[in-house]
C-alpha positions in Angstrom: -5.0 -37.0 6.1 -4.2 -34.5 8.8 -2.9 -31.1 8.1 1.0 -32.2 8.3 0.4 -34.6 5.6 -1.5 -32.1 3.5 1.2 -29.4 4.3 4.1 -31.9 2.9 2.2 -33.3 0.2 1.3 -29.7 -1.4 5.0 -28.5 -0.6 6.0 -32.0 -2.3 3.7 -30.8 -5.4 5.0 -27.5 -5.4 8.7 -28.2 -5.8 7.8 -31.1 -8.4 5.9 -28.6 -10.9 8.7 -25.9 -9.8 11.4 -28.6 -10.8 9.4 -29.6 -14.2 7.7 -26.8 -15.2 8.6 -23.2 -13.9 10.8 -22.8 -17.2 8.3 -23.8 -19.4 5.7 -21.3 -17.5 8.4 -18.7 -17.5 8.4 -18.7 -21.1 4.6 -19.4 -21.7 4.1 -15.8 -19.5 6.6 -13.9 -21.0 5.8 -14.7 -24.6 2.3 -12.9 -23.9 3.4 -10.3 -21.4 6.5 -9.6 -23.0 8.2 -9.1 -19.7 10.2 -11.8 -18.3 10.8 -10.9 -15.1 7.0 -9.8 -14.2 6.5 -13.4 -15.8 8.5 -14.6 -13.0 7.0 -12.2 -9.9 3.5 -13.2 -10.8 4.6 -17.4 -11.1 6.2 -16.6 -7.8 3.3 -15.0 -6.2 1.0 -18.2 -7.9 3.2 -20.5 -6.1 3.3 -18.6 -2.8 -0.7 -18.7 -3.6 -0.6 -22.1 -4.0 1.5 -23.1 -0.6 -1.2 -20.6 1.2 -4.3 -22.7 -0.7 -3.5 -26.2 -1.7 -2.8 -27.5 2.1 -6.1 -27.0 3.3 -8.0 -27.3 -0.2 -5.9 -30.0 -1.1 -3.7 -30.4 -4.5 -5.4 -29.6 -8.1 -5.4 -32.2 -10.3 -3.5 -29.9 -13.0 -1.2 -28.0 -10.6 0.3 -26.0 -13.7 -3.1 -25.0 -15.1 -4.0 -23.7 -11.7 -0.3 -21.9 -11.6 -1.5 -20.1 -14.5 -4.7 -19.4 -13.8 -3.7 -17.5 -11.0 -1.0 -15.5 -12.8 -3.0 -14.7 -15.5 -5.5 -13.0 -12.8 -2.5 -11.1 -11.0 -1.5 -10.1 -14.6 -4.5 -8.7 -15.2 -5.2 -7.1 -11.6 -1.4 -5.4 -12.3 -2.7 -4.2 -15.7 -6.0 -2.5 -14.2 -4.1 -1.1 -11.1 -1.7 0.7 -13.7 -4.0 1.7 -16.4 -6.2 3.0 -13.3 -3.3 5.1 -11.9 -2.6 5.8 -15.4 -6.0 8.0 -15.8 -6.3 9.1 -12.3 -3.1 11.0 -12.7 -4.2 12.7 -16.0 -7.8 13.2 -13.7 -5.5 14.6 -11.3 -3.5 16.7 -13.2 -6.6 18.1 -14.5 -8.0 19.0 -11.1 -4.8 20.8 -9.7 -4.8 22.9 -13.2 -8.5 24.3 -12.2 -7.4 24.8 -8.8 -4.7 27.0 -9.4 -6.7 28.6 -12.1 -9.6 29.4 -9.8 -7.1 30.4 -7.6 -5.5 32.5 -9.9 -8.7 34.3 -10.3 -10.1 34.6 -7.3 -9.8 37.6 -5.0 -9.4 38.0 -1.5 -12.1 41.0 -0.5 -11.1 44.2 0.7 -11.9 43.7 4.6 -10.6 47.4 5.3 -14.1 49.1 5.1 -15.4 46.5 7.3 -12.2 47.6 10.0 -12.9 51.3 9.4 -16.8 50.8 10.0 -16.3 48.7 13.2 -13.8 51.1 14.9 -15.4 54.4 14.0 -15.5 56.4 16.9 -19.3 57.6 16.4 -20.0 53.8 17.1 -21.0 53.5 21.3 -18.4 51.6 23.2 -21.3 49.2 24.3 -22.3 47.7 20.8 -18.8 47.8 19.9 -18.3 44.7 22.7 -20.9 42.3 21.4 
């Protein structure tokens, strides 16, 4: 089978399980999610996975388990990309609040003594120019 043929058939396979199932998946995803419509951006993303991989790799043999295979992995990568911005922000928050207190304490030295010292006129004009 060339690559045309593999390109139609998985397209062909696509649309059918779209046509028969997406509902069914729809409603499978957001029972457990509780979110319909990141049900339906993760099944979309599984079937644009699926045009992208079941051309060259050829079709599964249970297209709709392999639709939610994938969706329950993008699920999950969504859920740790969150709950990881989730705690860098509180890590973050944390950080800018022991900035500004260090800040907050910190001086900035009194540098006049040093001016006076260097421009006294008892100092010699030659070791003045180093």
């Amino acid at each position: 089978m060339n690559s045309g043929e593999g390109d139609a058939q998985a397209h062909d396979t696509a649309d059918a399980v779209a046509r028969r199932s997406y509902g069914k998946l729809v409603a499978f995803l957001a029972a457990r999610t509780r979110d319909v419509a990141a049900a339906e951006d993760a099944l979309s993303e599984a079937f644009a996975a699926a045009l992208a991989d079941w051309p060259p790799n050829g079709c599964p043999s249970n297209p709709e388990g392999w639709l939610l295979t994938v969706v329950q992995r993008k699920l999950i990568d969504v859920s740790r990309r969150r709950s990881t911005a989730e705690s860098a922000g509180g890590q973050l928050e944390l950080l800018a609040e022991g900035f500004e207190a260090a800040a907050a304490d910190a001086e900035i030295p009194d540098r006049r003594a040093l001016m006076f010292a260097c421009a006294h006129p008892a100092i010699e004009a030659v070791s003045a120019r180093c």
